[in-house]
N, CA, C and O atoms as a GROMACS GRO file, in nm:
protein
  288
    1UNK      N    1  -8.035  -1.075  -1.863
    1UNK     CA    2  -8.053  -1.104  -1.722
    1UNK      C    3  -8.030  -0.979  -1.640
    1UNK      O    4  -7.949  -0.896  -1.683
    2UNK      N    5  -8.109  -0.954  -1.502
    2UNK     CA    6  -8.094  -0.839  -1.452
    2UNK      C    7  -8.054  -0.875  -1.294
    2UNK      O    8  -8.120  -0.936  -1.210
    3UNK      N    9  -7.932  -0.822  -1.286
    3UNK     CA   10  -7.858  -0.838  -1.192
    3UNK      C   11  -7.886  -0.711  -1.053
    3UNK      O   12  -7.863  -0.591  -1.040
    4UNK      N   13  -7.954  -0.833  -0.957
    4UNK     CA   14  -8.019  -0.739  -0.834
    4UNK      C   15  -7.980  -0.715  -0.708
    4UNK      O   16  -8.059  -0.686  -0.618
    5UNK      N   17  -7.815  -0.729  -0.690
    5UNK     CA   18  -7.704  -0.746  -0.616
    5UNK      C   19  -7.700  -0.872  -0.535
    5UNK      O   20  -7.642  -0.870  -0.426
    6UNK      N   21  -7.772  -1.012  -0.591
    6UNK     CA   22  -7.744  -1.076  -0.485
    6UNK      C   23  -7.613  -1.196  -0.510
    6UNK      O   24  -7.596  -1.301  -0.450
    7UNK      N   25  -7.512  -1.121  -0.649
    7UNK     CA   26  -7.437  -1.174  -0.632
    7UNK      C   27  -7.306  -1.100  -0.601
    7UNK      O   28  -7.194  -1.148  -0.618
    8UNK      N   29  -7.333  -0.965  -0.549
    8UNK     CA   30  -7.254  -0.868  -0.444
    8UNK      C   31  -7.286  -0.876  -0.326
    8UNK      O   32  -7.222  -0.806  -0.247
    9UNK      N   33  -7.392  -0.961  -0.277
    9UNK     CA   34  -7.402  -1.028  -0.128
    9UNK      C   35  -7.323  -1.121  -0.072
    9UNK      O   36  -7.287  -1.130   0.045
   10UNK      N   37  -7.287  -1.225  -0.212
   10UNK     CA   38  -7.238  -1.339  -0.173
   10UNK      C   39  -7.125  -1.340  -0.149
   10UNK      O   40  -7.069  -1.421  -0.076
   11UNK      N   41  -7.037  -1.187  -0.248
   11UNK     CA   42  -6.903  -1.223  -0.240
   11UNK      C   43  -6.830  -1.166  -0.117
   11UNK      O   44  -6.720  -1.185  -0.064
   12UNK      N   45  -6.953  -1.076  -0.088
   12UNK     CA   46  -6.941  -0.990   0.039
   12UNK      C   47  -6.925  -1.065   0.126
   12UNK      O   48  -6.824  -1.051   0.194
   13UNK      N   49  -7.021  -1.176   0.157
   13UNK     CA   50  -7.021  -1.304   0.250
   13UNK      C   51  -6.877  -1.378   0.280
   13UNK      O   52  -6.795  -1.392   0.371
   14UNK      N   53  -6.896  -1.409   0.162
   14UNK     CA   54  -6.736  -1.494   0.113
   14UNK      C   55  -6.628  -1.429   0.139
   14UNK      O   56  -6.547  -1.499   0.201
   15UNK      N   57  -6.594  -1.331   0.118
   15UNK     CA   58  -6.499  -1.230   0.186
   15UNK      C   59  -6.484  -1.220   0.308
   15UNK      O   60  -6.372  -1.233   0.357
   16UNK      N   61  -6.597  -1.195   0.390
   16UNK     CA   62  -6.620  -1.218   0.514
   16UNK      C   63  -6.523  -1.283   0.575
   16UNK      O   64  -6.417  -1.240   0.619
   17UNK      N   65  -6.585  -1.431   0.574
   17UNK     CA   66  -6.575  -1.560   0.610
   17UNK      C   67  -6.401  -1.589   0.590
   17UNK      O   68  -6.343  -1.654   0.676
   18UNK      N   69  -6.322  -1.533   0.465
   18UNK     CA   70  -6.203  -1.542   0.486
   18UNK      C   71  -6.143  -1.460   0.561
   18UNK      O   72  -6.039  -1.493   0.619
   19UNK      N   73  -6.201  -1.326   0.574
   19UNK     CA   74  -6.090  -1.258   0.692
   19UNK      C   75  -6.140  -1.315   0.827
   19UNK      O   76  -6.054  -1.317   0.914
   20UNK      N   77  -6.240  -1.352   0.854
   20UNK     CA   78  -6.245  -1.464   1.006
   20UNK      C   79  -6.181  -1.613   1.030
   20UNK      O   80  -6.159  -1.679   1.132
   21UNK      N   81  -6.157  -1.641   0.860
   21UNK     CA   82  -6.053  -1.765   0.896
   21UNK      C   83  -5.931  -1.736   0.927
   21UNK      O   84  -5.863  -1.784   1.018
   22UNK      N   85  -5.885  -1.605   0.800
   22UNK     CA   86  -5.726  -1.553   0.822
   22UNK      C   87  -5.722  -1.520   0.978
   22UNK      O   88  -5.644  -1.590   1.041
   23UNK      N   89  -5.791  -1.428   1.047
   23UNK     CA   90  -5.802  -1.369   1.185
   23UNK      C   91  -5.826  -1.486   1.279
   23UNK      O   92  -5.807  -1.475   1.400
   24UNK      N   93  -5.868  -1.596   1.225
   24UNK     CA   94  -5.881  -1.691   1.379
   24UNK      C   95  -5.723  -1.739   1.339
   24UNK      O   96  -5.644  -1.747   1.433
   25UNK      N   97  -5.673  -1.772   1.198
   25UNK     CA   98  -5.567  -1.842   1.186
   25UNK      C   99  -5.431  -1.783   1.275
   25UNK      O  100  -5.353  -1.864   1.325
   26UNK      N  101  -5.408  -1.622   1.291
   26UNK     CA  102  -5.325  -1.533   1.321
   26UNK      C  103  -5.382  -1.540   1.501
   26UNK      O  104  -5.328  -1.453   1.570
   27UNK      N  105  -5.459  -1.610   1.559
   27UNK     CA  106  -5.482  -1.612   1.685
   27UNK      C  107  -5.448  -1.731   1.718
   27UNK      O  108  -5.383  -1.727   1.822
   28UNK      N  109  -5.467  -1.871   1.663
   28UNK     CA  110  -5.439  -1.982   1.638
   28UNK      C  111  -5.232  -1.961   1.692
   28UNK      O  112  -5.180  -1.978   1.802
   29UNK      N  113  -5.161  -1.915   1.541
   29UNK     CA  114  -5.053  -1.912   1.516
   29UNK      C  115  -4.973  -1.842   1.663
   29UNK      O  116  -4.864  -1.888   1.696
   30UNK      N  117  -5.048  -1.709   1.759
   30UNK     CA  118  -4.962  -1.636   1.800
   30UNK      C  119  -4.983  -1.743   1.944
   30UNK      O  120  -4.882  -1.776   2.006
   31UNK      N  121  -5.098  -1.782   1.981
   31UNK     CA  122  -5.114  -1.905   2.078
   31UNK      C  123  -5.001  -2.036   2.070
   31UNK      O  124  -4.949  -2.080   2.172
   32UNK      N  125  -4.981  -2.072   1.978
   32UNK     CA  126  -4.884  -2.200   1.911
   32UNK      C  127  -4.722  -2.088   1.969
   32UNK      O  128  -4.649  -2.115   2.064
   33UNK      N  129  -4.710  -1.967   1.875
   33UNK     CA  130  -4.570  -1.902   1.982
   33UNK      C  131  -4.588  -1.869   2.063
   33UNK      O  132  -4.482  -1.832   2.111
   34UNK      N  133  -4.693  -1.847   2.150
   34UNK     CA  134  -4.675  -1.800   2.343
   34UNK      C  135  -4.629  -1.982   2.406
   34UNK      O  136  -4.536  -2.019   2.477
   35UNK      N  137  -4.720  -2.044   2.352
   35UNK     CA  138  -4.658  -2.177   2.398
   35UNK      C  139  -4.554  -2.274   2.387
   35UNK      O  140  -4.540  -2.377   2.454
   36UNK      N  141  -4.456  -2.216   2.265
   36UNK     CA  142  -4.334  -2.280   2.256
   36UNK      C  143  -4.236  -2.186   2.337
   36UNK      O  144  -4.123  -2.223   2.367
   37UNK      N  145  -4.288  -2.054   2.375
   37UNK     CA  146  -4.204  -1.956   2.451
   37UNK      C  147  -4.233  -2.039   2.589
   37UNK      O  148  -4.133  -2.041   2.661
   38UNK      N  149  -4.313  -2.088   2.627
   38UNK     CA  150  -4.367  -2.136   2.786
   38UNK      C  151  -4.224  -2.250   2.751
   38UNK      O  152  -4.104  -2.234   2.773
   39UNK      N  153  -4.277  -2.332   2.707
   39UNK     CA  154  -4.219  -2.480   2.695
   39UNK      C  155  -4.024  -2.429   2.748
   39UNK      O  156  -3.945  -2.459   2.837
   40UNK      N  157  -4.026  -2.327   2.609
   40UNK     CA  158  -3.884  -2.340   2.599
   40UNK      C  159  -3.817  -2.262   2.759
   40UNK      O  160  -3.703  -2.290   2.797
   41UNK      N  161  -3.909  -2.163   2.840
   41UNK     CA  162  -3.868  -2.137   2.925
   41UNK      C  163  -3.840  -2.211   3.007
   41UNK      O  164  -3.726  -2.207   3.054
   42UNK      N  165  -3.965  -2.336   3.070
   42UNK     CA  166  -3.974  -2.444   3.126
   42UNK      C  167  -3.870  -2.556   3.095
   42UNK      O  168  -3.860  -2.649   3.175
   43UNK      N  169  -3.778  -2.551   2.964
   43UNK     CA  170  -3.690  -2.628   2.927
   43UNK      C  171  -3.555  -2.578   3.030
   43UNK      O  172  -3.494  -2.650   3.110
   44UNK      N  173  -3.535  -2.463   3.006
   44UNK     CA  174  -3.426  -2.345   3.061
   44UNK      C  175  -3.410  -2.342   3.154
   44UNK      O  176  -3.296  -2.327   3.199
   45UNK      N  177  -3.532  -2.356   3.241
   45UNK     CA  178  -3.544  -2.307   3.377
   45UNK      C  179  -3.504  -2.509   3.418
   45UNK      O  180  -3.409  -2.529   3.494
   46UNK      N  181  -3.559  -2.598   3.378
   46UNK     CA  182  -3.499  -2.724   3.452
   46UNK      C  183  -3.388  -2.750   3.449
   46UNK      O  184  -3.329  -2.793   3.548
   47UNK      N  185  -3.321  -2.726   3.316
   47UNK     CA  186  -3.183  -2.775   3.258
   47UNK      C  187  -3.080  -2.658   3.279
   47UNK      O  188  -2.978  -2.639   3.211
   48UNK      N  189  -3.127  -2.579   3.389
   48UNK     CA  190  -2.972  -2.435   3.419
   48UNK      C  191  -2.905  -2.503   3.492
   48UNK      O  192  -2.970  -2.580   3.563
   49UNK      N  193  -2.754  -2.506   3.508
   49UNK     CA  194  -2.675  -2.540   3.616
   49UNK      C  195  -2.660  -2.530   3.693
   49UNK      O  196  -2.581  -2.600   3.756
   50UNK      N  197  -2.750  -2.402   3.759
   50UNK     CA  198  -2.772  -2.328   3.919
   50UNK      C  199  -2.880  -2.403   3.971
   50UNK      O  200  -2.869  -2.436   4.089
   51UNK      N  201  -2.989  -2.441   3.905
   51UNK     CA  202  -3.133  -2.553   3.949
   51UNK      C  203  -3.039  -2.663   3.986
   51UNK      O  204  -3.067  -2.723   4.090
   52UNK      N  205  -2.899  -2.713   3.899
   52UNK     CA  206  -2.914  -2.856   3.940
   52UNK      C  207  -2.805  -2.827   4.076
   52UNK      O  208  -2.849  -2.875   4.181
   53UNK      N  209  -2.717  -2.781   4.083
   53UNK     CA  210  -2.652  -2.772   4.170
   53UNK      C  211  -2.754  -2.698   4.332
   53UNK      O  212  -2.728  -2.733   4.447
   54UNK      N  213  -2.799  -2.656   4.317
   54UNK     CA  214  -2.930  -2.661   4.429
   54UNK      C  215  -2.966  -2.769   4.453
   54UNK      O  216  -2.972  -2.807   4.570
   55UNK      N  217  -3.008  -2.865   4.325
   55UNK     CA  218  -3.077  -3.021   4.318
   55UNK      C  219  -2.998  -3.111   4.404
   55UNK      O  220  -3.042  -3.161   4.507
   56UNK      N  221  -2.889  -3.128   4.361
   56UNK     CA  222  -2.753  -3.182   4.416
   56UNK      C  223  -2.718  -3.168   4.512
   56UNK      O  224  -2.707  -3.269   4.582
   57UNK      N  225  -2.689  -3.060   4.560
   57UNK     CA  226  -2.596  -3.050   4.719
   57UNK      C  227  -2.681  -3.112   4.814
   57UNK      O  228  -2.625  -3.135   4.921
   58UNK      N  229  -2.813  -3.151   4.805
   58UNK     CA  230  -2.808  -3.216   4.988
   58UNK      C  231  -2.777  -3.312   4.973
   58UNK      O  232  -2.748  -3.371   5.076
   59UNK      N  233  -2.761  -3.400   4.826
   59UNK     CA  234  -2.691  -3.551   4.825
   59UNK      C  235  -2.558  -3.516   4.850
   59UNK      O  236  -2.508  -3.612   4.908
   60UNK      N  237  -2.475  -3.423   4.835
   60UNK     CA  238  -2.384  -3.439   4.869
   60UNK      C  239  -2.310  -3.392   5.006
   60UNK      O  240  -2.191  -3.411   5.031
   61UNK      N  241  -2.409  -3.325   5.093
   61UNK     CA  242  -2.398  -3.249   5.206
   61UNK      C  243  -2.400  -3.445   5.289
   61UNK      O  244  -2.305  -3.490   5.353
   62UNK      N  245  -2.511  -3.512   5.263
   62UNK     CA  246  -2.533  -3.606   5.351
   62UNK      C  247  -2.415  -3.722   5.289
   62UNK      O  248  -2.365  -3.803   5.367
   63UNK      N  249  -2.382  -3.722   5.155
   63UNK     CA  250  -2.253  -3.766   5.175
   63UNK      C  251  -2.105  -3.784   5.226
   63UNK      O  252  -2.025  -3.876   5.240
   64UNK      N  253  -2.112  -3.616   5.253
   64UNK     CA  254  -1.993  -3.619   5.375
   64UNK      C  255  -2.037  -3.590   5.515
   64UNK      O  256  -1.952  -3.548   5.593
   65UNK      N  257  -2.136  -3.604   5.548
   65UNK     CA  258  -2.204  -3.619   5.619
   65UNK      C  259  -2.172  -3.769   5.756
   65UNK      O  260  -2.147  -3.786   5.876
   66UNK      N  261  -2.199  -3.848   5.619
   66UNK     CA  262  -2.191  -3.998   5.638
   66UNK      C  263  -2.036  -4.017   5.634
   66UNK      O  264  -2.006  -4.116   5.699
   67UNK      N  265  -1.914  -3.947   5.572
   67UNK     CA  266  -1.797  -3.976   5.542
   67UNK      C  267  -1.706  -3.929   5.755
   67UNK      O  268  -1.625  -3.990   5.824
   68UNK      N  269  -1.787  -3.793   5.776
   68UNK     CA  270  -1.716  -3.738   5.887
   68UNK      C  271  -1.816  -3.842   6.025
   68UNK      O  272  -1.768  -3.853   6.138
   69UNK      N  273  -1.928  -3.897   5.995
   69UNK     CA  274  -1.955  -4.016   6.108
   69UNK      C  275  -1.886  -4.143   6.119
   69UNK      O  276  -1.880  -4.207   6.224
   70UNK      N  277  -1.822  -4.185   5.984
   70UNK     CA  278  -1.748  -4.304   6.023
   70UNK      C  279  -1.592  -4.260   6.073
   70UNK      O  280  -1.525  -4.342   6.138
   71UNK      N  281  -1.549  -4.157   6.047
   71UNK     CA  282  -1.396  -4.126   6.071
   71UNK      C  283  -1.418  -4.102   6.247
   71UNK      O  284  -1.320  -4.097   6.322
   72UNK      N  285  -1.549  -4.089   6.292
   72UNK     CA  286  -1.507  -4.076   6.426
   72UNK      C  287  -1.539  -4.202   6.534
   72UNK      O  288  -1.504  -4.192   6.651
   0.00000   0.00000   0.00000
């Protein structure tokens, strides 16, 4: 049998085709960590103790609020 490279085309092909899966996979993967970096910031940033105490004080501003209107 006389071999006329067209099965050094294929593997060429085939080769190909895996470094565009590996390369979409490694774009895939670094997308999946920019977005657990978002999340986890977005976790951080609701649950700091300085957000909630900002959150908090006007309930408690209008609580004594309401405490120094009845004492008078």
């Amino acid at each position: 049998m006389q071999d006329n490279g067209n099965t050094i085309a294929i593997q060429t092909v085939e080769e190909g085709e895996q470094l565009q899966s590996a390369a979409a996979g490694y774009v895939v993967l670094g997308f999946e960590f920019a977005l657990v970096l978002i999340l986890l910031g977005i976790a951080i940033y609701f649950f700091s103790s300085k957000r909630k105490k900002s959150v908090e004080s006007p309930k408690y501003r209008m609580m004594e609020d309401d405490d120094d209107d009845e004492s008078k």
